[in-house]
C-alpha positions in Angstrom: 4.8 0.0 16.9 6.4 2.6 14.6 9.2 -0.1 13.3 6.5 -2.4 12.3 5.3 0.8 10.2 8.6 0.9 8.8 8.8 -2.4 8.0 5.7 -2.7 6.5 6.7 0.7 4.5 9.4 -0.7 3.2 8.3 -3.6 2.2 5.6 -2.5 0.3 7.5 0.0 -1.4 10.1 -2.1 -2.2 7.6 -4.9 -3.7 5.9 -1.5 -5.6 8.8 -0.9 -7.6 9.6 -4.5 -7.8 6.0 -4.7 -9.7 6.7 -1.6 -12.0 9.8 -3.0 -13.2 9.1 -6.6 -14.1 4.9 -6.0 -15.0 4.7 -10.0 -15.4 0.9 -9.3 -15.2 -1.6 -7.2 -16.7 -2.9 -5.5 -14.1 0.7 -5.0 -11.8 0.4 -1.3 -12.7 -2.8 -0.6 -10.9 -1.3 -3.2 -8.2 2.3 -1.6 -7.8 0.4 1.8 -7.2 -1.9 0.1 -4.9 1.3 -1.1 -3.2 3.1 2.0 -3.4 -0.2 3.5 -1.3 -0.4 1.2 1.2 3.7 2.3 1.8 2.7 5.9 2.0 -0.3 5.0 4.5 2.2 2.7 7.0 4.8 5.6 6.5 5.5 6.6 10.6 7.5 9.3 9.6 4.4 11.0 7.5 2.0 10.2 9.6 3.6 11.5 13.4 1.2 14.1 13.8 -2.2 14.1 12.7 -1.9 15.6 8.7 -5.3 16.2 7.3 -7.2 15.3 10.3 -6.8 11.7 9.4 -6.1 8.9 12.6 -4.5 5.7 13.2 -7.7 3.7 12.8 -8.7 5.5 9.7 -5.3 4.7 8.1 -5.6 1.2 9.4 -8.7 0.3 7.5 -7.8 2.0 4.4 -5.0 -0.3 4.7 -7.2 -3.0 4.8 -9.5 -2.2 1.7 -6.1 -1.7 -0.1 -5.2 -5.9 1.1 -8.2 -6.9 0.6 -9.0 -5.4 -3.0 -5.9 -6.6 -4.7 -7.4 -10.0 -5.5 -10.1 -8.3 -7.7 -7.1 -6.4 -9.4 -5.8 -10.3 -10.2 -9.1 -11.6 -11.9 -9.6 -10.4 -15.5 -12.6 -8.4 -16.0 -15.3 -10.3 -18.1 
């Protein structure tokens, strides 16, 4: 389980500061940080104890809302 947290950390990270360098888009600076958080919260080496009382599930669905909210960072406000 913990290298698919470093694979995911890694990628994510990577694809952050990917996003920070190009910024094709208008909103890839709030993305990249949302990216950039979601390679903090997959982190295994961070994360091995319990820092801040916070769990595996609670990390999980953070991860989640992170996935699932970066479509509404896409659409341009009206």
């Amino acid at each position: 389980m913990a290298i698919l947290g470093w694979i995911l950390s890694f990628a994510a990270l990577f694809a952050g500061l990917a996003l920070r360098q190009d910024m094709p888009i208008g909103g890839s600076l709030l993305l990249s940080n949302l990216v950039i958080g979601l390679a903090v919260l997959a982190c295994p080496m961070i994360w091995r104890g319990k820092p801040l009382g916070i769990s595996r599930g609670q990390r999980i669905v953070v991860a989640l809302i992170l996935l699932c909210a970066t479509p509404l960072v896409l659409f341009p406000a009206a």
